[in-house]
C-alpha positions in Angstrom: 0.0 0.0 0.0 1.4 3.5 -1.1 2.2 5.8 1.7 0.1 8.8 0.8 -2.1 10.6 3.2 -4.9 11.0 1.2 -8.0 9.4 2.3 -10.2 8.8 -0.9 -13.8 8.4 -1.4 -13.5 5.9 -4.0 -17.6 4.5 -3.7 -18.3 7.0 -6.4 -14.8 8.0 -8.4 -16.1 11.3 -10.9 -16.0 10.2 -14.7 -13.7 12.7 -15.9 -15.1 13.4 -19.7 -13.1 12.4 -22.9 -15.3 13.7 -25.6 -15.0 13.4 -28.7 10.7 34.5 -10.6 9.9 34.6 -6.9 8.2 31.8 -5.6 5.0 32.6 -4.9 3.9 31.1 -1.1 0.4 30.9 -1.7 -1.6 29.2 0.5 -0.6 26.3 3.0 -3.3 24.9 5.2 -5.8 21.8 5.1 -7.4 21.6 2.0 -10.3 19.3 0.6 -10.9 19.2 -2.8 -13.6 17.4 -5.5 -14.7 17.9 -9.1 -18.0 19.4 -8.7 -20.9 20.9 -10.7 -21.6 24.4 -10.8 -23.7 27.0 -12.4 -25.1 30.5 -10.9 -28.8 31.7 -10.9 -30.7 34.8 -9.1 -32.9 32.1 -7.3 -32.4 30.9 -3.6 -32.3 27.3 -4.4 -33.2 26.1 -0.7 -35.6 28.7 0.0 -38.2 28.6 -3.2 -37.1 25.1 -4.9 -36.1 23.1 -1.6 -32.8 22.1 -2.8 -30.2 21.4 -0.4 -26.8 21.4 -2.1 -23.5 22.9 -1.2 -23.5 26.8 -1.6 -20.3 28.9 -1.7 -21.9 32.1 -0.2 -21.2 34.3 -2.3 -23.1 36.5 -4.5 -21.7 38.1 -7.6 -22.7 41.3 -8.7 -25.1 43.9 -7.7 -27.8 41.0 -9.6 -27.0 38.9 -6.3 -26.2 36.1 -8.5 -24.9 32.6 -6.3 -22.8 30.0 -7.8 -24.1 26.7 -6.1 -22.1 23.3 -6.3 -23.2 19.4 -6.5 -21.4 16.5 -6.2 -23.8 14.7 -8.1 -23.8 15.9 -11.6 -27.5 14.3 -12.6 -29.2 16.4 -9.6 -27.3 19.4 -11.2 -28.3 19.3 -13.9 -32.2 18.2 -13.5 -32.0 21.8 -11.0 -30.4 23.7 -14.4 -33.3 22.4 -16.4 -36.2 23.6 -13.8 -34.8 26.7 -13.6 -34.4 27.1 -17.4 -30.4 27.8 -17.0 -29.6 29.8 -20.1 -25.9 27.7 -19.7 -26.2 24.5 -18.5 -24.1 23.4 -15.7 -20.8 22.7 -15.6 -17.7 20.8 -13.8 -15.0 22.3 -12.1 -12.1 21.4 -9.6 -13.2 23.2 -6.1 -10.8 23.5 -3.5 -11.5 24.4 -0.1 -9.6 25.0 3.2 -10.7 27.0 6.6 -8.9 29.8 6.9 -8.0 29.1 10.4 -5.7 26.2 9.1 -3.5 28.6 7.3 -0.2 28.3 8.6 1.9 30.8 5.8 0.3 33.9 6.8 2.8 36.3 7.2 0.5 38.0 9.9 -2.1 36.4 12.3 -4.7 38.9 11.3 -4.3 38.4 7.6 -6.8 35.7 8.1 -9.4 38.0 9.3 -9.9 39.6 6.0 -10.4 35.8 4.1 -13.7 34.9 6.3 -13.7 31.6 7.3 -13.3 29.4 4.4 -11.1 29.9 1.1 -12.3 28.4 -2.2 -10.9 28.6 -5.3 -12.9 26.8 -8.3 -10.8 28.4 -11.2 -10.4 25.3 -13.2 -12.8 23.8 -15.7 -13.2 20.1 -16.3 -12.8 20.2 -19.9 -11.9 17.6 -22.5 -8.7 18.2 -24.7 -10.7 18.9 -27.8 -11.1 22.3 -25.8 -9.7 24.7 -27.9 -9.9 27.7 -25.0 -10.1 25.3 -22.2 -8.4 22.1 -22.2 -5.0 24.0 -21.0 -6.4 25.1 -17.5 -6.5 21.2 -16.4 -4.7 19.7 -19.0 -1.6 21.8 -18.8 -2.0 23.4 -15.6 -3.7 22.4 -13.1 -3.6 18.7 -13.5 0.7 18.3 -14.2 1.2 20.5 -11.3 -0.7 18.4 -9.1 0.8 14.9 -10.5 4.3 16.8 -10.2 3.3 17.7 -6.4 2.2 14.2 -6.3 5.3 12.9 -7.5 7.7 14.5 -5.4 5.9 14.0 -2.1 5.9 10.0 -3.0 10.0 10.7 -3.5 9.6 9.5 -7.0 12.2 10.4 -9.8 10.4 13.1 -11.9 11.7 16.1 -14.9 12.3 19.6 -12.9 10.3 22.0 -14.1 8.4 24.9 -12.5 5.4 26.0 -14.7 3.8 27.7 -11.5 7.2 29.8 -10.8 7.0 30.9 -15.2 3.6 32.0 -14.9 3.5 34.0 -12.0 6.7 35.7 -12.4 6.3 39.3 -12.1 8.7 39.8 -15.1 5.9 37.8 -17.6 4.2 40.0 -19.9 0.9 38.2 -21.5 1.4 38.3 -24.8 0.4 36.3 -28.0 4.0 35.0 -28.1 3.9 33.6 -24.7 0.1 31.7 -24.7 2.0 30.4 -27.5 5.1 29.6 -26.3 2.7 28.2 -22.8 0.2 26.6 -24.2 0.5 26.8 -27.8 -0.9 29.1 -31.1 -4.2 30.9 -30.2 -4.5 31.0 -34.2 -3.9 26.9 -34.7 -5.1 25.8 -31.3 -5.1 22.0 -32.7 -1.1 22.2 -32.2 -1.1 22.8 -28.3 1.4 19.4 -28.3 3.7 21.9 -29.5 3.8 24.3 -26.1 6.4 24.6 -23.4 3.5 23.0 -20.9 2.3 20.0 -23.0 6.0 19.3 -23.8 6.9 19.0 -19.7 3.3 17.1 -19.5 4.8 14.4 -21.7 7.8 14.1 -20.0 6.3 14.0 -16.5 4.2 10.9 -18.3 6.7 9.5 -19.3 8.7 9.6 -16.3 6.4 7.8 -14.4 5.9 5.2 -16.8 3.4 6.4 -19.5 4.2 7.0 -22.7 0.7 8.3 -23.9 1.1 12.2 -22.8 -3.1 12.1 -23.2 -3.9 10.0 -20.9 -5.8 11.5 -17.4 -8.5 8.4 -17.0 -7.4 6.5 -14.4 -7.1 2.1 -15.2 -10.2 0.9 -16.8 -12.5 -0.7 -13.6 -15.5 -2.8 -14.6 -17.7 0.0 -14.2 -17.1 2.5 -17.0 -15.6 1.7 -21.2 -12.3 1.4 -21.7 -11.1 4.8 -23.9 -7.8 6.0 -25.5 -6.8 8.3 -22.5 -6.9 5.4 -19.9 -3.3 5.2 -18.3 -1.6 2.2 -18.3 1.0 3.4 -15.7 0.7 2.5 -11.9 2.2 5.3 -10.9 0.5 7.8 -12.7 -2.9 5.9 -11.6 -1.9 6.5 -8.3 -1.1 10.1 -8.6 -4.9 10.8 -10.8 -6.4 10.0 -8.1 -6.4 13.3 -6.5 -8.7 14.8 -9.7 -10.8 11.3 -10.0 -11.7 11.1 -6.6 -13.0 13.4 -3.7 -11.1 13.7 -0.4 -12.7 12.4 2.6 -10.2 14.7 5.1 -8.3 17.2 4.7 -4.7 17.0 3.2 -2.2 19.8 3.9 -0.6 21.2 0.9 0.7 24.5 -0.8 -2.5 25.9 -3.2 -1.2 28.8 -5.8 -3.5 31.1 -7.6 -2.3 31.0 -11.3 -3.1 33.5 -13.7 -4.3 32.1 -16.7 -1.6 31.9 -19.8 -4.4 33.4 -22.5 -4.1 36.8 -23.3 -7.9 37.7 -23.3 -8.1 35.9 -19.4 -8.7 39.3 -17.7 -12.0 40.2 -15.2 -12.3 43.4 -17.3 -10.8 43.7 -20.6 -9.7 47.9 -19.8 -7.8 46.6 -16.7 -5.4 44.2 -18.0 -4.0 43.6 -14.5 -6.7 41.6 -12.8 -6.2 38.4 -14.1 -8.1 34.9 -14.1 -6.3 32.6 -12.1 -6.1 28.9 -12.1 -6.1 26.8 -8.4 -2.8 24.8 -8.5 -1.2 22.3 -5.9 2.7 23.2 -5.9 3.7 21.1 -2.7 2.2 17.9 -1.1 2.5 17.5 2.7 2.3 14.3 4.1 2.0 15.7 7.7 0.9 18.7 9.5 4.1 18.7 10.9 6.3 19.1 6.9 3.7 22.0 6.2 4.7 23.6 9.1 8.4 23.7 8.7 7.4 24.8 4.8 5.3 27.6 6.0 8.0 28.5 8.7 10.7 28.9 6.0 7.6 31.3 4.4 7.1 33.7 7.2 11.1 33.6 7.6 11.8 34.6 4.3 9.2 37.1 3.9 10.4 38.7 7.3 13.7 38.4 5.8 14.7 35.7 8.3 14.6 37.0 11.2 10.9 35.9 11.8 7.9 38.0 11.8 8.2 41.7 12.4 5.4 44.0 13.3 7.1 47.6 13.5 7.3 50.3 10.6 10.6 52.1 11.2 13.1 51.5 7.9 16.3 49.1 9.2 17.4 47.2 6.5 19.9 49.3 4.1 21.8 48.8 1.2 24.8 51.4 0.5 23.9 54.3 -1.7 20.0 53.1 -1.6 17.2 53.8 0.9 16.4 51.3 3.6 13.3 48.9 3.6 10.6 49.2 5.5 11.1 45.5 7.4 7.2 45.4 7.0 7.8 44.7 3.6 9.3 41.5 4.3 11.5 41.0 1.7 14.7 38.7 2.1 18.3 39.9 1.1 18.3 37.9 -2.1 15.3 40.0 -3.0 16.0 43.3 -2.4 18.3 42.9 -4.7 15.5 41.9 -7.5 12.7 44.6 -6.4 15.8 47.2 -7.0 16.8 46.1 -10.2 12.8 46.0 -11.5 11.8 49.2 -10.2 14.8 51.1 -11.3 14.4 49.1 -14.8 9.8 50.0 -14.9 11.3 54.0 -13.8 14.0 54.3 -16.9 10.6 52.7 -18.9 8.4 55.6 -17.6 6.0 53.1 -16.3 5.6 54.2 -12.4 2.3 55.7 -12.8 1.3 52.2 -14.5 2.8 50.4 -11.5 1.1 52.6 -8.6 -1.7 52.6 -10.6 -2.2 48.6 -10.4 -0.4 48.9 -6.8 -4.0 51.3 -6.4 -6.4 48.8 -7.6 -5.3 45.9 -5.6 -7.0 45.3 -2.3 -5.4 45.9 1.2 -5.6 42.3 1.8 -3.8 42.0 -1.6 -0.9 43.9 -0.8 -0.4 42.4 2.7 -0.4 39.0 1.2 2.5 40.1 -1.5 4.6 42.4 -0.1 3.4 43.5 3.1 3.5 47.5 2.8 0.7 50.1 1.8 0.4 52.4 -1.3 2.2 54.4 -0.2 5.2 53.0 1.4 5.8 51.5 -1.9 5.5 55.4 -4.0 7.8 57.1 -1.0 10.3 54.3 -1.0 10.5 54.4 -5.3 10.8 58.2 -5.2 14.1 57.2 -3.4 15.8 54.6 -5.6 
């Protein structure tokens, strides 16, 4: 038996369709996770249809529109047809953690601001002939998890850090690099061409499967045998986490991604706020591992010395002006922030930088560097 601390619901595994620069820390705490159906509707499901179903609590929009979730994809959709859903339901990956199992924040009260529970269903459940979806699990989501897999099971797997690529504040979202990620928006059949389907197929392969499309787990009585069945035990193994819904929480590293397509924005004037992808960078096999993980965290965004709760400026380079040690930032990265702002100021692009710094919420700005508005526009006027 592998040594793995998931605990898997495997009475009812979900049928997956075939059809036709700085590390980020994100977040490490207990999550739970399940492919799920979703849609959103106006109508209070329990209260004038009697439906009892699992509701993130949260309404979108002045409309008060609420995205509800099923395990069972029949009873979704049977609800979608009574209410008339314009959009029938879909599936997505939903991960969930209470926020008071966080261990990475870099302040207690950070949590406060999250409510009780995190969820992050960014990723769609779509088949590979997907033209505009098939990379969020297929190329994202899905390897990083395997990979996560992988390396908490101490198997021998390709380095390769599509997470670190993508959020990289130095990564501009252009044409060139959705096609250099995830392959030509303009001949979207040739996505086995792209940087992420490439280190797909090598991950496969390392773990003993030499079809790069396979994602369904080994054929079990119950369901037809297809082309993307995996003939690898590893790689079986390591699926479960998609095919399969987690009876108790696992403690791992989760990373908002932002989506490799150039057009993935909330709001096409504001370039900055990005759709983001859920992604599991790091498997714990104990609560213990994730706390000497989320430890290194908090050091290195105190810049090792362990979290810091005064204002004053200590940390100082010659010739430059000190940090604000509520910034956080480690040696190795002063050195990087530096270098970027003093590159964006010869580009003329501060008031495009404060600008975003602007739009971002407090909560935002805690969680990446740890300083206000205007800490960061006093401290660049220095450099």
């Amino acid at each position: 038996m592998s040594d793995n601390p998931f605990k898997f619901n495997k009475n009812k595994p979900v049928v997956i369709p075939v059809g036709g620069d700085f590390p980020p820390s994100g977040f490490i705490g207990a999550w739970t996770a399940a492919v799920m159906t979703t849609f959103m509707t106006e109508v209070d499901l329990k209260e004038e249809m009697g439906i009892t179903t699992f509701d993130a609590m949260r309404a979108l929009g002045a409309s008060g529109y609420r995205r509800y979730y099923w395990h069972d994809h029949d009873a979704a959709k049977e609800a979608g047809a009574a209410l008339k859903q314009e959009y029938g339901p879909g599936s997505v990956w939903v991960f969930e953690c209470s926020t008071d199992t966080v261990l990475n924040f870099a302040k207690a009260e950070t949590s406060q601001s999250f409510g009780s529970q995190i969820t992050y269903d960014g990723c769609r459940i779509a088949t590979l002939r997907s033209r505009k979806y098939r990379h969020e699990l297929h190329m994202i989501a899905l390897p990083a998890a395997v990979q996560a897999y992988a390396r908490m099971m101490g198997w021998d797997i390709p380095e390769f850090n599509a997470i670190k690529e993508l959020t990289s504040q130095d990564t501009v979202f252009t044409d060139a690099f959705q096609t250099r990620m995830i392959g030509d928006p303009d001949n979207p059949d040739e996505y086995e061409k792209s940087e992420l389907w490439q280190y797909r197929q090598a991950l496969w392969a390392a773990l003993g499967e030499e079809n790069p499309q396979a994602y369904q787990m080994i054929k079990e009585e119950h369901r037809r045998k297809t082309k993307y069945d995996t003939t690898s035990e590893q790689l079986n193994e390591a699926l479960g986490v998609l095919h399969f819904s987690w009876d108790d929480p696992v403690y791992l590293r989760l990373v908002p991604v932002p989506d490799p397509r150039v057009d993935a924005v909330y709001n096409k004037d504001d370039e900055t706020k990005r759709l983001s992808i859920p992604c599991v960078a790091d498997i714990f096999k104990s609560k213990e591992q994730a706390e000497t993980a989320a430890k290194a965290d908090r050091d290195r965004m105190s810049g090792g010395g362990g979290e810091t709760t005064t204002t004053t400026s200590s940390s100082t380079d010659a010739n430059h002006p000190p940090y604000p040690e509520t910034w956080g930032f480690s040696d190795e990265y002063k050195k990087e922030w530096r270098m970027i702002v003093e590159r964006l100021k010869k580009e003329g692009l501060r008031p495009m930088v404060i600008g975003r710094l602007k739009n971002l919420s407090e909560n935002d700005l805690q969680n990446e560097i740890a300083a206000t508005v205007s800490d960061v526009e006093a401290w660049w006027d220095r450099v």
